[in-house]
N, C-alpha and C positions, 0 to 999 in steps of 0.2 A: 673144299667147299666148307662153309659156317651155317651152322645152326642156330635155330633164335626159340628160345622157351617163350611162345606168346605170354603166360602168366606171369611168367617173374621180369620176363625181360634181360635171362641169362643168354650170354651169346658165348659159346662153344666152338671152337675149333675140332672138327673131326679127321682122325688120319684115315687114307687111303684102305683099310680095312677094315674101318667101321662102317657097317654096311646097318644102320639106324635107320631104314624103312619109313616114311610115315606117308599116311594117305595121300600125300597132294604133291610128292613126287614121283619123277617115271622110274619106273623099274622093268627090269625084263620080264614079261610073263608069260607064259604058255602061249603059245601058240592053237589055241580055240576060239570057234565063231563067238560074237557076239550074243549068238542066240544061245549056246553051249554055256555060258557064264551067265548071265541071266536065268538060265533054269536052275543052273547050280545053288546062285545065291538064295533064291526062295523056294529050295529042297535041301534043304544043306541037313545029313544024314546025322550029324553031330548033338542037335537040341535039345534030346532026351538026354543029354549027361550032363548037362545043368546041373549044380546043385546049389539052389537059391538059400539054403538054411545057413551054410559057411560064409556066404557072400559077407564080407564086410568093408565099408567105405571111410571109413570117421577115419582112419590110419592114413599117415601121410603120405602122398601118392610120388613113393619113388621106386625106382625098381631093387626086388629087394635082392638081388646080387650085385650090379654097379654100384647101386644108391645115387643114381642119376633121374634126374624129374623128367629128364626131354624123350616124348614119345612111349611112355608109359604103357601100360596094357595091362589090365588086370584077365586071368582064366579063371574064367567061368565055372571050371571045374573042379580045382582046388582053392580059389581065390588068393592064390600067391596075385605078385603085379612081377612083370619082365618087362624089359624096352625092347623095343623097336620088331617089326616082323621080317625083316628080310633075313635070307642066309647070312647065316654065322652071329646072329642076335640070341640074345637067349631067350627071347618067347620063342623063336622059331626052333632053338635048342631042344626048349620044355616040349614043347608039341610033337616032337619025335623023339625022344626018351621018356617021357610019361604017357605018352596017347591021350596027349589033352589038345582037343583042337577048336575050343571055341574060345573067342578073346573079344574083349571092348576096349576102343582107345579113350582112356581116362577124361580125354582132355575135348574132342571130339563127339563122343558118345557112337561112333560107330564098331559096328561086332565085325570080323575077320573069321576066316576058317586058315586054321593052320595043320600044316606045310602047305596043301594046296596055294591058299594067298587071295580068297577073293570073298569079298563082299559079301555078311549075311545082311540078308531083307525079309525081316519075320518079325510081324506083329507083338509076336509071343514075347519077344524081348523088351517089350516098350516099361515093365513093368520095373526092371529091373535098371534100365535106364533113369523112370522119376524118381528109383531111390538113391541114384547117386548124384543125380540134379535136379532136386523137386520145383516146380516152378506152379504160381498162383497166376491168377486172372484178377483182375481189380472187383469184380462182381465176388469172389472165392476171400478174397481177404478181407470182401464189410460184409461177409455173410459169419466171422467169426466174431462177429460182438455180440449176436443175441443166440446162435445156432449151434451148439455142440454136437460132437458125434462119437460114438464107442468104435474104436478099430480093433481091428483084431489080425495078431502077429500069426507067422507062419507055424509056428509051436503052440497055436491057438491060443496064446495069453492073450485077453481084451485090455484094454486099456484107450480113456480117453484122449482125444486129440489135444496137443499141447501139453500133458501131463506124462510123461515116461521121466524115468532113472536115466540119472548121467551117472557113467564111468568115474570110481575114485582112483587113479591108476595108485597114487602113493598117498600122498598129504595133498589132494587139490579141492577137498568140500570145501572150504573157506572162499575158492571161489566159486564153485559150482553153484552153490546157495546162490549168488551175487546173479551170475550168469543167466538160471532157470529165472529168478525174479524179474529179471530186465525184458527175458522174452515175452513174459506177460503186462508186462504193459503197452496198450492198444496202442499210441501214437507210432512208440519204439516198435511196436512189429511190424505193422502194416508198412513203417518205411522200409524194414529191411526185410521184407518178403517180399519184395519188388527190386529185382536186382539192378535194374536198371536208375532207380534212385542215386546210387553211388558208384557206378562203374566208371562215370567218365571222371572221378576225380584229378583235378591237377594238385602235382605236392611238388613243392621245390627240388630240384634232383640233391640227391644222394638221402633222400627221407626215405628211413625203413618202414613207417608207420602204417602204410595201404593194408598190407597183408592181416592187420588187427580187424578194419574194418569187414576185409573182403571174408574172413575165418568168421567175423561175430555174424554177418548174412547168412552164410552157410549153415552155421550152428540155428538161427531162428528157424530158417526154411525146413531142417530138419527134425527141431522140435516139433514143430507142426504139419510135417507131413503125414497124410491119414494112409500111406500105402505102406508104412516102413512094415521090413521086413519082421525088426526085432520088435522087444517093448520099452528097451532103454536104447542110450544113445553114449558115445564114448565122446567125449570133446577134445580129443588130443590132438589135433589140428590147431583148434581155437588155442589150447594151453601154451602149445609152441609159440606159436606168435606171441603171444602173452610175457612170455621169458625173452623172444627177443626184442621186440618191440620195447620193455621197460628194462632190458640190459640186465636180465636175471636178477632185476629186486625182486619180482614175483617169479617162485617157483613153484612145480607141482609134488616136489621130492621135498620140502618144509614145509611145514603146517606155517600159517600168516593169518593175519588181522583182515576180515574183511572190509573193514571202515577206508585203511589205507587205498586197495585193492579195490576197493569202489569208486574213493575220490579220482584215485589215476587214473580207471577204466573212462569214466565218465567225460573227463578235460579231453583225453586223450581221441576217444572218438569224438567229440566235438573239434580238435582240432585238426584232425587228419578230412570232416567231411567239412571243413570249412574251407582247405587246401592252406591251412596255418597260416590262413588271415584271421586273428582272434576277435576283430571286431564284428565278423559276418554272424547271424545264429543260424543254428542248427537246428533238431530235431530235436539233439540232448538239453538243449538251455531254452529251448523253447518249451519243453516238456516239464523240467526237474528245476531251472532256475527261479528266483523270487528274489526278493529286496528286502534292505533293512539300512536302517538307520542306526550307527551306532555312537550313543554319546558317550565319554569320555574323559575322566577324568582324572588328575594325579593327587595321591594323598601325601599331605607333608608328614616329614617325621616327627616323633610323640614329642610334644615341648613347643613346637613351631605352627608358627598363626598359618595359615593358607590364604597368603597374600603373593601378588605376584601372576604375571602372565604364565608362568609357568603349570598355576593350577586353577586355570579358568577351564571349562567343559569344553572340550571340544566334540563335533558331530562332524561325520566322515558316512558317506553313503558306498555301500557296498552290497553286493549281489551272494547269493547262495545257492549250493547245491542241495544239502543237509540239513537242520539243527542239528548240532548237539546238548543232550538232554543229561546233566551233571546229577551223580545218584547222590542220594546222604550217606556220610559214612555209615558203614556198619560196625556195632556196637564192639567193641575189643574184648567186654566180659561180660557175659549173662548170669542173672540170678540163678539159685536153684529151682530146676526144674522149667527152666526156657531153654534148655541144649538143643532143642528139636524144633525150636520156632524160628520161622525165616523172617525178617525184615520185610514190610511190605509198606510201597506209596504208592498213590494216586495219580497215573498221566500227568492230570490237571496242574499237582504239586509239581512237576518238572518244568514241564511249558508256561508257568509264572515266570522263568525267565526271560521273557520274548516279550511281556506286557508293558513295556515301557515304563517299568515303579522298580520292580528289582533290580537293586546293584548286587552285581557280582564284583569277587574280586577277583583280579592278577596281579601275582608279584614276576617281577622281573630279579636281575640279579641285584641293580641297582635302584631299587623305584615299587610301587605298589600304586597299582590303579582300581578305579571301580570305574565298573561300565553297565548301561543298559542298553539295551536290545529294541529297535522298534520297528515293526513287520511293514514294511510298505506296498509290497505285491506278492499276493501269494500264489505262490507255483501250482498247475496243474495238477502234479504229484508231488504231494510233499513227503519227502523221506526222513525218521526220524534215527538219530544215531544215538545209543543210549549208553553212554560212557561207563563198562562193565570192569575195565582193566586197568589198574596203576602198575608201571612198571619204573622200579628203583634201579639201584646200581647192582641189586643182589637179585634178585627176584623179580617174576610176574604174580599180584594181586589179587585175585578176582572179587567182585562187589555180587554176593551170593541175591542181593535185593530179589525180591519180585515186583513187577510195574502191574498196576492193577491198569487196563484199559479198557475202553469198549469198543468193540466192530466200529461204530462209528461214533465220531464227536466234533461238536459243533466249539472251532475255533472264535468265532467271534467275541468271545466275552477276552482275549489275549492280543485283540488290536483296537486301533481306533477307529471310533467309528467312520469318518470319512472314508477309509480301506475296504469296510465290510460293506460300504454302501455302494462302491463299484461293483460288485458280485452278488449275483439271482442269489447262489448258495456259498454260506461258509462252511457247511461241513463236507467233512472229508471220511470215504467210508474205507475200510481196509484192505490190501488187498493181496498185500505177504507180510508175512512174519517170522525175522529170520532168529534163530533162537541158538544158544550154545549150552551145551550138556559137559558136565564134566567138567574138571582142572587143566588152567588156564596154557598148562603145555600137552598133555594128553588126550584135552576135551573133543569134542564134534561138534559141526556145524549142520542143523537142519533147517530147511523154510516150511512154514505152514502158507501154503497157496489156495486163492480163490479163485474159483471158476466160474468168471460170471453167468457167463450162457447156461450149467446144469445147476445153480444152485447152489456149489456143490464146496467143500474144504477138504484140502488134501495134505498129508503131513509126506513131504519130501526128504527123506534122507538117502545122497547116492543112489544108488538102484533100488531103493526099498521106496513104495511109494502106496499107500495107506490110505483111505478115508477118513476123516475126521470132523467129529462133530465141535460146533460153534464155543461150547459150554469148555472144550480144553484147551482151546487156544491160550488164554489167559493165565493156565497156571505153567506159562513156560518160561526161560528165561531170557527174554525177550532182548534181542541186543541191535537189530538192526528193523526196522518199517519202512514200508511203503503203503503210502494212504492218496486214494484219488478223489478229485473234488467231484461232489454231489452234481453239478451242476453241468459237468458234458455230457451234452446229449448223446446219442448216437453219430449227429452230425457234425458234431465238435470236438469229438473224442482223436479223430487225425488230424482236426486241423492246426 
């Protein structure tokens, strides 16, 4: 007979003694009344050796002696995971050489009593179950735009909803920062805390991509479940996917760019919930996209008139996920007595880019161009990227700058007016701030996050997770933002 992992969609040949048990086939059972197994199930003598403080789910659900997904079972008691419950499986193994005999199938959510073999039906487990599949109500997920709430973990750490520590297993804050910031933003959550928004995805066959989106759901729903056990959360589900999904450019075991690691994230879920029709939108380019104009044009070499079709302006319309905001160099030698003074500019001095008057340049290998920037539709969330790194043939650079900003600022004076006159509001108020500390191969990534519902600023790094007041946000080194527009309301904030 064949086996079919309904989640992956692996199909399994099993021999003649692999006896892989799962609930929805017959097997032999004792020989007891109906009414005998039914008392059983809802007295089942085992529930007191629960121990909910070990439970952990965030690990990838295969069994950890096969390393087979099909028919998992996590016990209750140690919280190892085994496959399958029938004789000669190894939960049924575990259950008779450890005296561990309560189990949940992973995939299912129902509990087992082992050796016995039958059905637990108790209440008491329901708890343990929403932490391994937390699920919301559509009244539960637009009550998290104005309504915060303090949880408190089994170890009695309090911590608010949506704010816990992710797991750094090795080198993965670069995305973790990325990760945590995306769950906070309202369009992005409320769709993926609703599992049924993206379950029926169609992808062309042989697309590995689903497993990105179905891990990045999982990861939101857990961020903000108010029942977790712990007060941080491990993402190594999501990370996996992550490495196979982008064919191990992004790994967890090297430190990376999150600019990179954002762009890919971003296309990437956009194209996988599109079913990789690129012209369909999404949630992501509904959310994070905006327009520009960019004009264009070619500089002739020094001696030579700029005559010629070759150096007329050309304007090309194209869409964005980002700016990127180019720093000024920093100085190569200080006077006496500035060894300890940092370079600092103005926001406002970066995003002069985007005004339709500044020319920047690009050189190519053959050619040097000036081009400006002109904003035609501004994105719901605009994310700023703040160009901190040069990297040569020999080395990574870092641009020490500080960006002076304010919580909030008002973009209008950076387009034209017909742009800012389709919109109630152009400003946009803050709502992460992802920041790097340190040398540009050793350093750390942390986000400064806002909670709108308490008020409230919190300095994220990996499991460390701080309060923080308004006045330190600014003297950080500021490398990656996200900034939401003034003007969604409550009721426009998912739409």
């Amino acid at each position: 007979s064949s086996g079919i992992n309904a989640e992956y969609g692996v199909k399994r040949e099993y021999n003649s003694d692999d006896d892989y048990v799962d609930e929805e086939e017959d097997e032999k059972k004792p020989a007891i009344s109906v009414q005998e197994r039914e008392w059983k199930s809802k007295h089942c003598p085992y529930l007191d050796t629960i121990q909910r403080s070990i439970l952990d789910f965030d690990f990838e659900k295969v069994c950890s002696i096969s390393l087979s997904n099909l028919n998992v079972y996590a016990c209750l008691v140690c919280g190892k995971y085994f496959q399958g419950r029938g004789k000669n499986t190894h939960a049924y193994t575990h259950s008779v050489h450890d005296d561990h005999h309560v189990f949940l199938n992973l995939h299912t959510l129902k509990s087992y009593c082992l050796p016995d073999n039958y059905e637990i039906i108790d209440a008491t487990l329901e708890d343990i179950k929403y932490v391994l599949k937390p699920t919301f109500t559509k009244e539960e997920i637009k009550s998290l735009r104005h309504a915060h709430k303090i949880c408190r973990a089994l170890d009695g750490t309090s911590y608010y909803q949506g704010i816990q520590g992710l797991n750094n297993i090795k080198a993965n804050d670069y995305m973790n920062v990325i990760l945590i910031s995306l769950c906070h933003v309202t369009p992005v959550r409320e769709f993926f805390l609703e599992e049924s928004s993206y379950s029926k995805i169609k992808l062309p066959p042989g697309s590995i991509m689903f497993p990105l989106v179905q891990r990045f759901g999982d990861l939101v729903r857990k961020l903000w479940n108010p029942r977790n056990f712990r007060s941080h959360i491990s993402p190594h589900e999501m990370l996996q996917a992550v490495v196979i999904c982008s064919k191990k450019k992004f790994q967890f075991t090297k430190q990376g760019d999150p600019i990179p690691f954002l762009s890919w994230l971003l296309n990437s879920l956009h194209y996988t919930l599109t079913g990789a029709k690129i012209k369909r939108s999404s949630v992501i380019f509904d959310t994070f996209q905006g327009e520009m104009i960019v004009h264009s044009r070619k500089v002739p070499p020094p001696g030579e008139a700029a005559v010629g079709e070759q150096y007329r302006t050309n304007s090309t319309t194209t869409s964005f996920l980002y700016l990127t905001l180019d720093l000024p160099a920093s100085p190569l030698f200080t006077e006496d007595g500035d060894h300890n003074i940092i370079p600092q500019v103005p926001i406002y001095k970066l995003l002069e880019k985007y005004n339709n008057m500044t020319e920047v340049e690009y050189k190519t290998y053959d050619a040097t161009y000036l081009k400006k920037f002109e904003i035609t539709r501004l994105p719901k969330y605009l994310i700023l990227a703040i160009k901190r790194f040069t990297e040569n043939r020999f080395f990574i650079e870092k641009n020490p700058t500080i960006v002076n900003f304010p919580i909030s600022f008002d973009i209008a004076e950076f387009i034209e007016t017909r742009v800012s006159d389709q919109y109630s509001s152009t400003e946009y108020n803050l709502l992460s701030n992802i920041c790097h500390d340190g040398t540009p191969t050793t350093g750390t990534y942390s986000t400064h996050l806002h909670l709108s519902s308490a008020s409230q600023w919190f300095d994220v790094q990996d499991l460390h997770v701080t309060k923080l007041q308004p006045q330190m946000i600014t003297l950080s080194e500021s490398y990656i933002q996200i900034y939401e527009r003034a003007d969604l309301s409550d009721d426009s904030k998912g739409s």
